[in-house]
C-alpha positions as CSV (number, residue, x, y, z in Angstrom):
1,X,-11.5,151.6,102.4
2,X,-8.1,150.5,103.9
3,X,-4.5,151.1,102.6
4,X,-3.8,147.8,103.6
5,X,-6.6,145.9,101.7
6,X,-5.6,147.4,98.5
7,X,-2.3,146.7,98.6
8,X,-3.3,142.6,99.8
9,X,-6.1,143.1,96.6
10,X,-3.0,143.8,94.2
11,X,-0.9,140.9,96.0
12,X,-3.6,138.4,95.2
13,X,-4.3,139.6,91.8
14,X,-0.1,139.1,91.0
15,X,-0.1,135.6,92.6
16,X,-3.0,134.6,90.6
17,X,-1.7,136.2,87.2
18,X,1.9,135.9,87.7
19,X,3.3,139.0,87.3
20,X,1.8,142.0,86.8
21,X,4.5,143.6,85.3
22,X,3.5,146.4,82.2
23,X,0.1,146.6,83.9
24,X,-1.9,150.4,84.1
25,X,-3.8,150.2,87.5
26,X,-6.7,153.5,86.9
27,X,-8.5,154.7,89.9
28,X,-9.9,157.6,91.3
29,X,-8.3,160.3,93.9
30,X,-9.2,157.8,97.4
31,X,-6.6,158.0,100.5
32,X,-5.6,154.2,99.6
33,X,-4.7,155.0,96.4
34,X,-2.8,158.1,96.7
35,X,-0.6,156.8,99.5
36,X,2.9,155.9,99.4
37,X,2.6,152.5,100.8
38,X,0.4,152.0,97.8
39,X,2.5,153.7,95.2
40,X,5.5,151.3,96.8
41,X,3.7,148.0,96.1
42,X,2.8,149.3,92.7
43,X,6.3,150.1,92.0
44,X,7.4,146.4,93.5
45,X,4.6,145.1,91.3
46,X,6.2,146.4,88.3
47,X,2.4,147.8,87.8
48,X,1.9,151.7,86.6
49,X,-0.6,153.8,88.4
50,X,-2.9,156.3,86.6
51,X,-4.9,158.7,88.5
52,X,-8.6,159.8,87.3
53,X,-9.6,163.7,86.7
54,X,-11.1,165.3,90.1
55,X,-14.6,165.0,88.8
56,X,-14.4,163.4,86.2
57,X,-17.4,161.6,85.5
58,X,-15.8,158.6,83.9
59,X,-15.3,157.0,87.3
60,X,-18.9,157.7,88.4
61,X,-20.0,154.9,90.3
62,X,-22.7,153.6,87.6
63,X,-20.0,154.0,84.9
64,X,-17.9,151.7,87.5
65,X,-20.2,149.4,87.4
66,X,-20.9,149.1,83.7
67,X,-17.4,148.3,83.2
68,X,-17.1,145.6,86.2
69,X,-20.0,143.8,84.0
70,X,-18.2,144.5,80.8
71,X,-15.2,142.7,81.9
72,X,-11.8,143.5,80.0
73,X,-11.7,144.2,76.0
Protein backbone atom coordinates (compact mmCIF):
# COMPACT_ATOMS: atom_id res chain seq x y z
CA UNK A 1 0.00 0.00 0.00
CA UNK A 2 0.99 3.59 -0.75
CA UNK A 3 2.13 6.45 1.62
CA UNK A 4 0.19 8.64 -0.40
CA UNK A 5 -3.18 6.74 -0.32
CA UNK A 6 -3.26 6.76 3.39
CA UNK A 7 -2.65 9.97 3.95
CA UNK A 8 -5.64 10.97 0.90
CA UNK A 9 -7.78 8.02 3.09
CA UNK A 10 -7.38 10.25 6.38
CA UNK A 11 -8.11 13.53 4.20
CA UNK A 12 -11.38 12.10 3.12
CA UNK A 13 -12.36 10.68 6.33
CA UNK A 14 -11.69 14.58 8.06
CA UNK A 15 -13.67 16.29 5.21
CA UNK A 16 -16.55 13.95 5.66
CA UNK A 17 -16.43 14.10 9.60
CA UNK A 18 -15.18 17.47 10.12
CA UNK A 19 -12.45 17.30 12.11
CA UNK A 20 -10.83 14.63 13.42
CA UNK A 21 -9.40 16.23 16.11
CA UNK A 22 -9.07 13.78 19.67
CA UNK A 23 -9.16 10.79 17.28
CA UNK A 24 -6.73 7.45 18.05
CA UNK A 25 -5.84 6.06 14.57
CA UNK A 26 -4.50 2.01 15.55
CA UNK A 27 -2.63 0.12 12.97
CA UNK A 28 -0.13 -2.29 12.58
CA UNK A 29 3.86 -1.77 11.87
CA UNK A 30 3.30 -1.20 7.60
CA UNK A 31 5.83 1.41 5.73
CA UNK A 32 2.72 3.83 5.18
CA UNK A 33 2.11 3.98 8.54
CA UNK A 34 5.33 4.35 10.17
CA UNK A 35 6.47 7.13 7.79
CA UNK A 36 6.90 10.73 8.51
CA UNK A 37 4.70 12.00 5.86
CA UNK A 38 2.14 10.04 7.60
CA UNK A 39 2.90 10.91 11.12
CA UNK A 40 2.86 14.76 9.69
CA UNK A 41 -0.74 14.53 8.35
CA UNK A 42 -1.76 12.88 11.57
CA UNK A 43 -0.24 15.57 13.51
CA UNK A 44 -2.13 18.35 11.07
CA UNK A 45 -5.14 16.19 11.58
CA UNK A 46 -5.05 16.76 15.24
CA UNK A 47 -5.47 12.72 15.10
CA UNK A 48 -3.16 10.46 17.60
CA UNK A 49 -1.45 7.48 16.12
CA UNK A 50 -1.13 4.18 18.13
CA UNK A 51 1.04 1.45 16.85
CA UNK A 52 0.03 -2.40 17.27
CA UNK A 53 2.57 -5.07 19.08
CA UNK A 54 4.98 -6.83 16.35
CA UNK A 55 2.94 -9.95 16.35
CA UNK A 56 0.45 -9.25 17.97
CA UNK A 57 -2.44 -11.27 16.98
CA UNK A 58 -5.03 -8.70 17.63
CA UNK A 59 -4.42 -7.24 14.15
CA UNK A 60 -4.57 -10.64 12.44
CA UNK A 61 -6.24 -10.23 9.33
CA UNK A 62 -9.59 -12.27 10.37
CA UNK A 63 -9.62 -10.32 13.60
CA UNK A 64 -9.48 -7.17 11.03
CA UNK A 65 -12.12 -8.19 9.50
CA UNK A 66 -14.42 -9.06 12.40
CA UNK A 67 -14.13 -5.57 13.47
CA UNK A 68 -14.75 -3.90 9.89
CA UNK A 69 -18.20 -5.91 10.16
CA UNK A 70 -18.69 -4.89 13.75
CA UNK A 71 -18.52 -1.32 12.90
CA UNK A 72 -17.69 1.20 15.92
CA UNK A 73 -19.04 0.65 19.68
Amino acid sequence: MRTDLVIDALAAAERTRGSLAGAVIHTDHGAQYTSQAFADACRRAGVRQSLSAIGSSATSPQQSHDLRIAGPG
